[in-house]
C-alpha positions as CSV (number, residue, x, y, z in Angstrom):
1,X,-34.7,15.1,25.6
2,X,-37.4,12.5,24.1
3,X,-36.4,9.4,22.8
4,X,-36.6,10.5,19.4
5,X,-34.6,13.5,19.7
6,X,-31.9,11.4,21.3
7,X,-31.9,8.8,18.4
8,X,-31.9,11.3,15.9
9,X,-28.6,13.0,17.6
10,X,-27.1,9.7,18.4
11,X,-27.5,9.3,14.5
12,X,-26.4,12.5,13.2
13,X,-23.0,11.9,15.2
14,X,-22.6,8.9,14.1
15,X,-22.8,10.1,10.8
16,X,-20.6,13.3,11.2
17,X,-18.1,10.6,12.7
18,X,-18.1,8.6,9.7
19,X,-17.7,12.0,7.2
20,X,-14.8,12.9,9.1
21,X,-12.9,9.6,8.5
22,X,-14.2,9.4,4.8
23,X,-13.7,13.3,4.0
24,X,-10.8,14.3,1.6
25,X,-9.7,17.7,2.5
26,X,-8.1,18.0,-1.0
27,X,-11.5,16.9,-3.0
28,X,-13.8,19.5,-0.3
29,X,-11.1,22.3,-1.4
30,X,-11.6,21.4,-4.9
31,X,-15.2,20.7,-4.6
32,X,-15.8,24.4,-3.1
33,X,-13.5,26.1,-5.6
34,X,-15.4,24.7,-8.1
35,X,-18.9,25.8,-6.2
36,X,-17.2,29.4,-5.9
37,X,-16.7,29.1,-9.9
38,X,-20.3,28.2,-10.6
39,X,-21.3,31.0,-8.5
40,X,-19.7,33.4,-10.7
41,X,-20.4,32.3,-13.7
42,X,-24.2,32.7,-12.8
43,X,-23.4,36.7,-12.0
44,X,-21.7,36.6,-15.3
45,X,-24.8,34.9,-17.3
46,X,-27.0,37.5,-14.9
47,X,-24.9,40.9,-16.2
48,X,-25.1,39.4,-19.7
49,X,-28.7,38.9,-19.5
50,X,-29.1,42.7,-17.7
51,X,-26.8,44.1,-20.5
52,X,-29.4,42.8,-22.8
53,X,-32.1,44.0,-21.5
54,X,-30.6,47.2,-21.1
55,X,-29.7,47.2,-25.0
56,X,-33.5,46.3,-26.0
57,X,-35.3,49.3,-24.2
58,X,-32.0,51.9,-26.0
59,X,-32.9,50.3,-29.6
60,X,-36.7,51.0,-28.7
61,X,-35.7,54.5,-27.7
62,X,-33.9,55.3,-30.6
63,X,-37.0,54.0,-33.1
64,X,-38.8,56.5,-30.4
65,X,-36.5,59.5,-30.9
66,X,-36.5,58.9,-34.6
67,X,-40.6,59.0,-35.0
68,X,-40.4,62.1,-32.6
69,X,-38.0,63.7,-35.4
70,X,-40.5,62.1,-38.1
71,X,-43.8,63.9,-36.5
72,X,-41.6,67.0,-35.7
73,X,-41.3,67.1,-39.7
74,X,-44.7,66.7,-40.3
75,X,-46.1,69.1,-38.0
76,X,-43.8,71.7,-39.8
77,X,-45.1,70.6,-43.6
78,X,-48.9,70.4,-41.9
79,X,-48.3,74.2,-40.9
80,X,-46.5,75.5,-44.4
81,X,-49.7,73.8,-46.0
82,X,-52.2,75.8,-43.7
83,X,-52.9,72.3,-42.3
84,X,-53.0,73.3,-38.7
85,X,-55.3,70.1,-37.6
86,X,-52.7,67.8,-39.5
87,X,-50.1,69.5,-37.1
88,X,-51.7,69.5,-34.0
89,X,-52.2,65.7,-34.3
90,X,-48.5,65.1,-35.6
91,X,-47.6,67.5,-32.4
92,X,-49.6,65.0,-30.4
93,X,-47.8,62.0,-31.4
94,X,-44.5,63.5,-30.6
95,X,-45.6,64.7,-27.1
96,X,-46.7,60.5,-26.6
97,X,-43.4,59.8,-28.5
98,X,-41.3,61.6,-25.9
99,X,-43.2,60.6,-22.7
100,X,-42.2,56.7,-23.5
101,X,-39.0,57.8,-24.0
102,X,-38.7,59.2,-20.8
103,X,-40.1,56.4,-18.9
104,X,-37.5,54.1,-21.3
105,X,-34.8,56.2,-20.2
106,X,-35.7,55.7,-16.6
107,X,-35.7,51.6,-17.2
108,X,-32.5,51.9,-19.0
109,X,-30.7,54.1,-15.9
110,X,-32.2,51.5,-13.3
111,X,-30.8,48.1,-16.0
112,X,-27.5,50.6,-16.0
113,X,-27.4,51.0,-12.2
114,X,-28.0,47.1,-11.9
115,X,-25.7,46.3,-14.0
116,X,-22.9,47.9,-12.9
117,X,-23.6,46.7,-9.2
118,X,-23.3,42.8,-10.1
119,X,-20.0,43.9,-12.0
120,X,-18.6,45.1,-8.7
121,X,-20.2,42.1,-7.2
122,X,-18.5,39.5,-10.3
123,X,-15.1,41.8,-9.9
124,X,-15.0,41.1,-6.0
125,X,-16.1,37.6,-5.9
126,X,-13.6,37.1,-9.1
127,X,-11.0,38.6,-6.8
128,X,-12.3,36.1,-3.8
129,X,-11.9,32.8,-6.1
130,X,-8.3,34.0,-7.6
131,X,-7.7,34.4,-3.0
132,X,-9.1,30.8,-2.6
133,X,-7.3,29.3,-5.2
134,X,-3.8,30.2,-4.0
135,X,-4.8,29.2,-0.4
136,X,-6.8,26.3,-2.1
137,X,-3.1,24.5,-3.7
138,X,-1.2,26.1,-0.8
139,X,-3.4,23.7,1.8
140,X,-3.7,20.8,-0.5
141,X,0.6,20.9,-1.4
142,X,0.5,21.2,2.6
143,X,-1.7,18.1,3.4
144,X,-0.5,16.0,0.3
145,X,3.3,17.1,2.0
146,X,1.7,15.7,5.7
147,X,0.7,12.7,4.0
148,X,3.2,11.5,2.7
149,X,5.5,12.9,5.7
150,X,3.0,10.0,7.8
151,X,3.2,7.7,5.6
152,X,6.7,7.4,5.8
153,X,7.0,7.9,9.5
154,X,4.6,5.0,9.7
155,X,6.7,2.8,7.3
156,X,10.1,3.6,9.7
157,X,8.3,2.7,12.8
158,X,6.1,-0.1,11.6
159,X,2.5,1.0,13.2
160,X,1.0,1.2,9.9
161,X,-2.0,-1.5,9.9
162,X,-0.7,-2.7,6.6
163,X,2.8,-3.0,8.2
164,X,1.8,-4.8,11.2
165,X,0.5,-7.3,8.9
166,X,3.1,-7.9,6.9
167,X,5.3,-8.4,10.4
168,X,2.6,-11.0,11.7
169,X,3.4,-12.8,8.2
170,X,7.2,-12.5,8.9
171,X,6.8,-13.7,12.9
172,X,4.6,-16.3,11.5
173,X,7.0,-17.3,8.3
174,X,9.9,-17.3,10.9
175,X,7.6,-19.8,13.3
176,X,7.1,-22.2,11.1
177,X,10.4,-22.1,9.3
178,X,11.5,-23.1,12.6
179,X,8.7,-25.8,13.5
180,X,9.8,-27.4,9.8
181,X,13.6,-27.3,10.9
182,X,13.0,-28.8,13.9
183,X,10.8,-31.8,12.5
184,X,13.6,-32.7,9.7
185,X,16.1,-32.8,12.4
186,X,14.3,-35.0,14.5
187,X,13.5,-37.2,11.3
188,X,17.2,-37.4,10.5
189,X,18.3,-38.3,14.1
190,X,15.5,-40.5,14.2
191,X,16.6,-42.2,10.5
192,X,20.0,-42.6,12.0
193,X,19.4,-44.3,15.0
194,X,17.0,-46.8,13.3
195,X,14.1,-45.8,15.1
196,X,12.0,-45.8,11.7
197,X,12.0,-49.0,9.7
198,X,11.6,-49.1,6.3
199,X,9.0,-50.7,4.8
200,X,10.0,-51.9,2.1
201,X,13.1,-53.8,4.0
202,X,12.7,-56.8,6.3
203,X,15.8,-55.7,8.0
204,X,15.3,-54.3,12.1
205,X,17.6,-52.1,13.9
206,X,19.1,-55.1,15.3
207,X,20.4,-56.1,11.6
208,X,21.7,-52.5,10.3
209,X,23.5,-52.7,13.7
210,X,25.5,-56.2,13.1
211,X,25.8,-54.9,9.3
212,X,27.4,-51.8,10.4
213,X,30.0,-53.8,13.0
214,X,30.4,-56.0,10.0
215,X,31.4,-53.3,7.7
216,X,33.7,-51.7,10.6
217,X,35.5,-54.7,11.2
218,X,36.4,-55.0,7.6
219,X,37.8,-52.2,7.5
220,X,40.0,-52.4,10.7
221,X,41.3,-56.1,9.2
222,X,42.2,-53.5,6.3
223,X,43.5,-51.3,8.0
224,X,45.9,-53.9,10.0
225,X,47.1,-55.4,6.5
226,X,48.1,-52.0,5.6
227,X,50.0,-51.6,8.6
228,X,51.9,-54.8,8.5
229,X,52.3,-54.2,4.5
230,X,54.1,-50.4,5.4
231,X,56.0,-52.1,8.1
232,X,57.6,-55.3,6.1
233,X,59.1,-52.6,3.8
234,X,60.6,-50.9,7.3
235,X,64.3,-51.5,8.1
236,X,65.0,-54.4,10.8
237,X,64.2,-52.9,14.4
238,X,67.7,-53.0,16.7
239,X,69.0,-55.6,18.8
240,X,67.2,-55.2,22.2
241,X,69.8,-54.2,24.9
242,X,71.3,-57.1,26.8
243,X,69.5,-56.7,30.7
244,X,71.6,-55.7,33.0
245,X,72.7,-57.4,36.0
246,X,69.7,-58.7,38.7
247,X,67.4,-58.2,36.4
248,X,65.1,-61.6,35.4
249,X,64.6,-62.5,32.0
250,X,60.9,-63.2,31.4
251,X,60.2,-66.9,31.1
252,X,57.5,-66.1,28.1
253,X,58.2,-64.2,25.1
254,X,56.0,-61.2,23.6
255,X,55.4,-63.4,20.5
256,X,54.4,-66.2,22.6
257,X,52.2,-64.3,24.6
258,X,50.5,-62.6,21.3
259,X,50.0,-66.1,20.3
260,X,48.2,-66.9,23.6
261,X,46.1,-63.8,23.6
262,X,45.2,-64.7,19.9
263,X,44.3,-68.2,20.8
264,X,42.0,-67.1,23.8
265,X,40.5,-64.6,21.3
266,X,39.4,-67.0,18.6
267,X,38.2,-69.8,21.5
268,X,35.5,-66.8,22.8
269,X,34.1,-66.0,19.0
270,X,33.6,-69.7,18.1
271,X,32.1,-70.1,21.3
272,X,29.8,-67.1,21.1
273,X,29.7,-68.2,17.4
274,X,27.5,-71.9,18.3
275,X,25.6,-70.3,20.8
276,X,24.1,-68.0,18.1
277,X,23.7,-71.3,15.6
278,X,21.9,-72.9,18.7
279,X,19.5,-70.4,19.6
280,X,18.8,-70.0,15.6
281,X,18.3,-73.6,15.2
282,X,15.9,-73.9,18.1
């Protein structure tokens, strides 16, 4: 095989490969029923065309067959007159008058026999297009049935190419829903832990910190003034129990020893308290 024949075949399948993706089996059925339709109207147009024909050459024989009855006549009055040369040629004329219409008569049985062969021929292929349309909508119910039979198989299992789209959009939707999740809930964590300053505050970390003890402290001092305000309205605890024998008493009372404890409190904050001044002052 040359190179040209083996282009020219690697072409023609390409192209048979691309008319078998593009084809429509319902438009070829319809496209050939309407070809068969075509078809039979020409054998239709053909007979009418024949039939007229045929009707032309019996109109001529009947103008024939009426001047074969007119020189018939005049032969008869040419002989009752003694005119027996005005006969002869009116017996001429009829002779040449029935010889064309026996050579019409031959024409019309051929048109006849024509004609009613492409009548057989229009009743058959008639009978082959009324076939072909039944299987015609049969086949296309049956592929349009197929179609849509795939089309929602393909919608169940997802292996449409539309439908794998449209799950790459959802795996991509979910990806970044969860990327964009992630990010605010490091940007909160972030926010809360002072991380990020703000810019429009000249507060640090360091000072939200102290502001938040602050605030908690305040609260606890509340909290302790409640407490002592519920428990002045509480009745008078009762008398301690007497120690028993060989027991010590404690040299130091509790309130003595709160007072201590308070004392050695307050010494450490004001302590801790000028340090800070110093360091703020230097």
């Amino acid at each position: 095989m040359g190179i040209l024949s083996r282009t020219s075949y690697v072409i023609r399948s390409k192209l048979n490969s691309l008319l078998n993706r593009a084809e429509d089996p319902t438009q070829t059925l319809d496209y050939s029923y309407e070809q068969m339709r075509d078809q039979l109207q020409q054998v239709k147009r053909g007979i009418a065309d024949l039939t007229t024909q045929k009707k032309r050459l019996e109109m001529q024989k009947r103008r024939l067959e009426e001047n074969v009855e007119k020189h018939n006549q005049q032969a008869r009055t040419a002989v009752q007159q003694d005119r027996e040369d005005l006969a002869r040629r009116a017996l001429e004329k009829k002779k040449a008058k029935m010889t064309q219409i026996e050579e019409l008569e031959r024409q019309i049985g051929d048109l006849q026999r024509q004609q009613d062969q492409l009548i057989e021929q229009k009743d058959e292929l008639q009978s082959r297009i009324e076939e072909f349309r039944t299987k015609k909508e049969t086949m296309k119910a049956r592929y349009e049935a197929a179609e849509a039979s795939s089309t929602v198989s393909e919608a169940m299992t997802s292996t449409g190419e539309e439908f794998e789209d449209v799950g790459l959009a959802i795996e991509r939707a979910e990806e970044k829903t969860e990327d964009m999740e992630a990010r605010a809930a490091a940007l909160d964590e972030l926010h809360e832990s002072g991380a990020f300053d703000s810019p429009i505050s000249d507060k640090d970390s360091i000072d939200r910190e102290l502001e938040s003890l602050s605030a908690d402290s305040g609260v606890e001092a509340e909290l302790e003034t409640l407490k002592s305000e519920v428990g002045g309205d509480e009745p008078e605890a009762e008398a301690e129990p007497e120690p028993e024998e060989g027991e010590v008493e404690p040299e130091i009372s509790d309130e003595e020893l709160d007072e201590l404890e308070d004392s050695v409190d307050d010494e450490e904050i004001e302590s801790e308290l000028a340090e800070l001044q110093e360091e703020e002052q230097n």
